[in-house]
N, C-alpha and C positions, 0 to 999 in steps of 0.2 A: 408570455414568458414560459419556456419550458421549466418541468418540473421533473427531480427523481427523486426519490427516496431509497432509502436502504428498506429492502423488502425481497424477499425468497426470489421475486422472480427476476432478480439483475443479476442474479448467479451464474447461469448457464449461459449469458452472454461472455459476461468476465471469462469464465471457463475459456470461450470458443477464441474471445480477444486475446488472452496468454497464450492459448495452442498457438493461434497464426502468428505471433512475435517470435515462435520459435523456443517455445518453452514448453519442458514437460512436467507434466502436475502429478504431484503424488500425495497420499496422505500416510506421516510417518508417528503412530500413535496420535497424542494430540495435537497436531500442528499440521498445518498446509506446508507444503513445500515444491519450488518453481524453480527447474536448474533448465540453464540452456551450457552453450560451450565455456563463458565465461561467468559466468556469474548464477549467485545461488541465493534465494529470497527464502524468508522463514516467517510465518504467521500463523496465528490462531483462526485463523479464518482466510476464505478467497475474494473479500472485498477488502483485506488488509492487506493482502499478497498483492492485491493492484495495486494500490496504494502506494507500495514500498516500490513496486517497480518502476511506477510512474516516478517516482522521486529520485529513483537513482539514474534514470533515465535522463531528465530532466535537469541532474545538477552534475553528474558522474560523480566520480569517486571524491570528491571534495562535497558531499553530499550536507554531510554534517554541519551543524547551525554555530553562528559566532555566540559568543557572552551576551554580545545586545540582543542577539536576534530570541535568544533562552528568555533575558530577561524581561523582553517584551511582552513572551508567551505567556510565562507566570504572572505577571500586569494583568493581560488580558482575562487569563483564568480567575484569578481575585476578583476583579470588578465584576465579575460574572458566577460569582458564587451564589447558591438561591439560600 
């Protein structure tokens, strides 16, 4: 089974993967930020700037989670409280 982890050196990959999707990277005080011609992603970081892009990607513009789909998530986070 492959493994990754969140650690400094998946950064400069993510970087090179946004460039070649066609997005330019900037950082706008504290916040990452990824615009191409249509669209424009905003994060505190470039592993949450994938993130977002992967998802918006991913679902388009109906991106956004139903009632169930929220109330599963806070289910989940409860049972998983330490």
């Amino acid at each position: 089974m492959e493994r990754i982890a969140v650690a400094g050196n998946i950064e400069a990959p993510i970087y090179k993967f946004l460039l070649d999707k066609g997005f330019k990277i900037s950082i706008q005080g504290e916040y990452w930020v990824a615009k191409n011609n249509n669209f424009e992603a905003i994060a505190d970081n470039i592993i949450e700037l994938a993130g977002i892009i992967y998802l918006r990607e991913n679902k388009g513009k109906n991106w956004k989670a139903s009632d169930d789909v929220i109330d599963n998530y806070i289910d989940f986070l409860k049972m998983n409280e330490k």
